[in-house]
N, C-alpha and C positions, 0 to 999 in steps of 0.2 A: 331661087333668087341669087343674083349673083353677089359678089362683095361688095361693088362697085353701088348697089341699090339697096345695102343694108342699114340700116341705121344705128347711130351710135351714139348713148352719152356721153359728152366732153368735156363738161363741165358742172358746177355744182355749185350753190352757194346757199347759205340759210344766217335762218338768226336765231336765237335763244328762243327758247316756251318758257310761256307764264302768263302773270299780269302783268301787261307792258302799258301800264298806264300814262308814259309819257312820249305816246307811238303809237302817229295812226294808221293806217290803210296805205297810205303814200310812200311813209317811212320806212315800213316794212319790207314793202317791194324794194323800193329802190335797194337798200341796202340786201338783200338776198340777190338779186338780180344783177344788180353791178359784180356783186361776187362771184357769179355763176360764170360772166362774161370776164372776169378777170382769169380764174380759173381755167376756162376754154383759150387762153393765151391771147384775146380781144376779138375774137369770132365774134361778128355781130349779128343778129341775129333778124330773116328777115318776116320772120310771124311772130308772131304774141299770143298765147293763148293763157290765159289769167284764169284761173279754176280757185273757185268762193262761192262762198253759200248764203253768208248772213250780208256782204256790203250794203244791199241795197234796202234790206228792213235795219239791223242792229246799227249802223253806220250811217244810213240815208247818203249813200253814195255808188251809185248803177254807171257804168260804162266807165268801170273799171280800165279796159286796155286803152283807150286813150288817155284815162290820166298817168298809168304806169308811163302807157310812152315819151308821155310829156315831159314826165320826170326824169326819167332816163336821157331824154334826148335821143329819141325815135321818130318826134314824130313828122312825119311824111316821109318817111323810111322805112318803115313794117307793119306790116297789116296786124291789127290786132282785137282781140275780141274778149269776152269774160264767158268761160264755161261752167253752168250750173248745172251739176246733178245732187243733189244734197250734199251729203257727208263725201259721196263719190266722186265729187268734180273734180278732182287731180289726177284720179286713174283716170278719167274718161279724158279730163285736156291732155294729157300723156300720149293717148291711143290716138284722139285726133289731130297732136302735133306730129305724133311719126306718119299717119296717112298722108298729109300734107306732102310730105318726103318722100314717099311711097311712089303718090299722084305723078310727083315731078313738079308741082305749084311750088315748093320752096328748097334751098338745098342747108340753111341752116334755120334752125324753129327755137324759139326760145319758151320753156314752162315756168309759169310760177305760180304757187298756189301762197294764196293770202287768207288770212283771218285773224278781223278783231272783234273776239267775243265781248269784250269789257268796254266796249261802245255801247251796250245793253245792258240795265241792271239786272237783278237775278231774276226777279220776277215776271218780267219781261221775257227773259232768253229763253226758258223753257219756254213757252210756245212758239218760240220763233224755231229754234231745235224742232220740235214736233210737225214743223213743215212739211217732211220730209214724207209723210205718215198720212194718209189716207184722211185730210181734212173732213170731208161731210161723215164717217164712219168712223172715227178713231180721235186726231185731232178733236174734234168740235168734241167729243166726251170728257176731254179729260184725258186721254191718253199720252202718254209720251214713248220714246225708244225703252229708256230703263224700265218702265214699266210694264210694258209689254216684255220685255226679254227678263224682268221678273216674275212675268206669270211660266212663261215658257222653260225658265228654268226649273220652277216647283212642277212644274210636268213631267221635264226632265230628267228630274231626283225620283219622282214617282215612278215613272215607269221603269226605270235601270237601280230602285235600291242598291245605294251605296251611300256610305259616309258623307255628309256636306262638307267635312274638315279635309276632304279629297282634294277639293277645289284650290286647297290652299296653294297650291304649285304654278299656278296658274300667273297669278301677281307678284308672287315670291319670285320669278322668273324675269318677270319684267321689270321689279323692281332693284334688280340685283344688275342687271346688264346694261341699267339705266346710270350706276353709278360711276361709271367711267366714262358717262357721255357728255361733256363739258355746256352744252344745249338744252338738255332735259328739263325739266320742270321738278321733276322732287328725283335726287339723288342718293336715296340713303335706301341700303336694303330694307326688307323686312322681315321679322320671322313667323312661324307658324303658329305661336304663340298670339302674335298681333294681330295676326289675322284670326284668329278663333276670336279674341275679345273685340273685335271692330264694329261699329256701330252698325244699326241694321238702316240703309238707305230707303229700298223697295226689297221688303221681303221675298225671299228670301239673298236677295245680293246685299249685301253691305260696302261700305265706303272704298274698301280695298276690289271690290269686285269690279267697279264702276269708273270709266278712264275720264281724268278733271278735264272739263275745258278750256283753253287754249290762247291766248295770243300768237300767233307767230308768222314766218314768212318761208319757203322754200323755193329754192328757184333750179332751173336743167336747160342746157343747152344742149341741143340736138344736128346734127349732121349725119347727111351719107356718105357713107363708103367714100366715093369717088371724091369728096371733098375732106374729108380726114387727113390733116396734116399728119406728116412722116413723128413732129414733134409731140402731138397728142396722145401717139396711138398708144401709148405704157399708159394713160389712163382709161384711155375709151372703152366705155362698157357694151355690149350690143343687146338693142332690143330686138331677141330671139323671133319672140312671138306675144301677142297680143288677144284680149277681147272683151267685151260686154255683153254684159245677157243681163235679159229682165226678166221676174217672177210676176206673182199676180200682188198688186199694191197692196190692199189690206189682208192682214194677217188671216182674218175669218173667210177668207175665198181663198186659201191656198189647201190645199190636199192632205200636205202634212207640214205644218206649222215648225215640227220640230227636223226637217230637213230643207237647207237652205237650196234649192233646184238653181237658183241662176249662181250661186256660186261655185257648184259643181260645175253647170255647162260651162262658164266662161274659164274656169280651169284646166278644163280638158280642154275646148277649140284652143285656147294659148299654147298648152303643150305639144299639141299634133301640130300646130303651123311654125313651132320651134322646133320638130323633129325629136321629142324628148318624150319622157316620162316621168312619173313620181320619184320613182329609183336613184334619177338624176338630180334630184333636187339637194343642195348643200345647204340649203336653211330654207323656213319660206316666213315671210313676210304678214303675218295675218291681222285681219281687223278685229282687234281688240276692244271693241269699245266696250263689250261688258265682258266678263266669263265666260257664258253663255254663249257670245259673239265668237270666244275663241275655241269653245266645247263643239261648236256647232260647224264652223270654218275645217275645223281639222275634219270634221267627219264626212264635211261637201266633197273635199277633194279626193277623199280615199287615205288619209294616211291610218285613220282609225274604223274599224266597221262603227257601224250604229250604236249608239250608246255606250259605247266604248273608250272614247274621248279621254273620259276621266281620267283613266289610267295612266296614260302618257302624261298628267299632269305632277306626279309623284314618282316616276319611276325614271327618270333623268333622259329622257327620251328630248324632251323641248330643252334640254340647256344649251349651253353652247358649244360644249363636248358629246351631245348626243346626236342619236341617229337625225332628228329633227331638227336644228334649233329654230327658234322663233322670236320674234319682239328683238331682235339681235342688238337694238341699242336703246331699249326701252318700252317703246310700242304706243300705242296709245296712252297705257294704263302708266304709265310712268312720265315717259318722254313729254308728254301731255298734248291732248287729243283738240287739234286746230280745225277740226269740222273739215268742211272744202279742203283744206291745204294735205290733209294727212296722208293721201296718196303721193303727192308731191313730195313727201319729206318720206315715206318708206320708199321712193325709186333709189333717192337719195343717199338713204340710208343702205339698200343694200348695192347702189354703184360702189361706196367706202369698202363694204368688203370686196365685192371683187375687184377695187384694186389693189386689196392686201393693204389697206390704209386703214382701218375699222381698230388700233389700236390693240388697247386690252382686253378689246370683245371680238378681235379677227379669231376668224373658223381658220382653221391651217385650209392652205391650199385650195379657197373657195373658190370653185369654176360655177356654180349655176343656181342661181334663186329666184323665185317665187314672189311677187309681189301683189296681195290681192285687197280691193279698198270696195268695201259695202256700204249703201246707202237704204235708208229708208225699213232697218230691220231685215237687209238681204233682199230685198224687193231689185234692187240693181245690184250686179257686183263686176269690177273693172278689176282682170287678170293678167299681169305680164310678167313674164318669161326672159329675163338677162343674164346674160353670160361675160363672162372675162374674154377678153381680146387676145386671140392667139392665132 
């Protein structure tokens, strides 16, 4: 592929995580979006693809891209749509904004991922969360994500005997790297100590193991090559290589429960269609939604053999001077975990490092990261592959 057909993000815009209870669905976009397009120098953009999970149950608001457009002042000016794959829909709108570009159907794509969890009470949003999860076999019992990736955990721990106070590296991580991120949702390290005394959620994870749900907005503006102003390019990040893969939906029909298969394959086709490897990776991006999610992420890809995970959770391997880092400005588990949007805001997040903008959490000299967003307990996982513009 030549330059001229590569694609590149340009732009970037977000908004704070939390309870944004005075801010809905509309608000959020708009103001992540407008930023993203200010960012990109006023590239406007001529796709929409809106990636959210909960609008149309927790929100009672479906056909999401024309009200962004609305908002914006798009409409009859960019094709636009809402992309659903549960917790996934920002990798996946990401992958099918840059096809778009690919095709030659558009030369700039605008991504925004949205969610407002807090349009749902508590008792409500888990089931809606549980979506995501094999309704007639899982769902309909009572299942949810934490709880399934708390049985898999105590599996986990079983079969690889070791410490559960191991674990504690894991959140300590993202809660330290979350504290320089002005965006985040809870800001304040934590220590090992608090994490041994922290409440038990779903045994065996506790409150620290488990990434809080979300308000928030992310937005990405996309171009090729051949449209890449002379003015952008010291930001422009490229997306290398790209992909999704799916596994078998419910947990009880998959082989082995405790290896994620589709987020291995979509790790590996992204690195081969980027020309790269593991070796190349300057940090990677993983989905954190539990511990477990991130014990298990590291092991799909190869950085850790099989049960082995744990280790690198202690041994300074994931920080941001290690051979790994990870969560680079939070992660789910910190930053706080916006369901749909959260692919959308780690592109985000590691465009900042590669363009040496990431602050007091920049990796020196970041050329190549890893971005990988799971849904449905790794049933789907959306993997891509970005580099710094040289």
């Amino acid at each position: 592929m030549s330059f001229s057909d590569d694609v590149f993000i340009v732009g970037i815009g977000q908004t704070p995580l939390g309870e944004l209870w005075d801010l809905g669905l509309r608000d959020l976009g708009l103001q992540a979006l407008l930023a993203a397009v200010e960012d990109a120098q006023g590239l406007a953009p001529q796709a929409l693809y809106v990636a959210n999970m909960l609008g149309a149950s927790a929100s009672r608001q479906a056909n999401l891209g024309a009200l962004i457009c609305d908002q914006v002042g798009l409409a009859g000016q960019a094709e636009a749509l809402t992309v659903e794959a549960a917790e996934a829909s920002g990798g996946v709108a990401l992958q099918l904004a840059a096809n778009a570009i690919w095709a030659g159907s558009a030369d700039v794509v605008a991504v925004l991922g949205i969610e407002k969890v807090t349009d749902s009470v508590s008792s409500e949003l888990d089931a809606l969360v549980a979506q995501s999860l094999d309704a007639d076999f899982e769902s309909e019992i009572g299942m949810n994500a934490n709880s399934q990736a708390a049985l898999l955990l105590q599996r986990y721990l079983h079969e690889n005997a070791f410490p559960r106070d191991a674990l504690a590296g894991i959140p300590m991580i993202a809660h330290a790297n979350a504290v320089a991120n002005p965006h985040a949702m809870f800001r304040r390290a934590i220590s090992a100590e608090a994490y041994k005394k922290a409440a038990l959620v779903e045994p065996p994870l506790n409150f620290y193991d488990v990434a809080p749900l979300a308000d928030g907005a992310a937005a990405l503006i996309l171009t090729r090559g051949s449209r890449l102003p002379s003015a952008l390019r010291d930001q422009a990040v490229r997306l290398a290589g790209s992909a999704v893969a799916n596994s078998r939906l419910a947990l009880h029909d998959r082989l082995d429960p405790l290896f994620f298969d589709a987020a291995a394959l979509s790790s590996q086709r992204a690195l081969e269609r980027a020309g790269l490897s593991l070796e190349n990776l300057d940090f990677f991006e993983y989905s954190d939604i539990t511990t477990l999610h991130a014990l298990l992420s590291l092991e799909a890809i190869g950085a850790a053999p099989r049960g082995q995970a744990w280790k690198l959770a202690s041994d300074g391997s994931l920080a941001l001077d290690g051979s790994l880092p990870v969560a680079t400005m939070g992660g789910n588990k910190a930053r706080g975990f916006a369901l749909g949007a959260s692919g959308v805001f780690q592109a985000l997040e590691a465009s900042l490092q590669l363009r040496g903008k990431a602050g007091a959490n920049q990796i020196p000299n970041a050329r190549v990261g890893m971005v990988q967003t799971l849904a449905g307990n790794a049933s789907l996982a959306a993997t891509h592959v970005l580099t710094r513009f040289e």
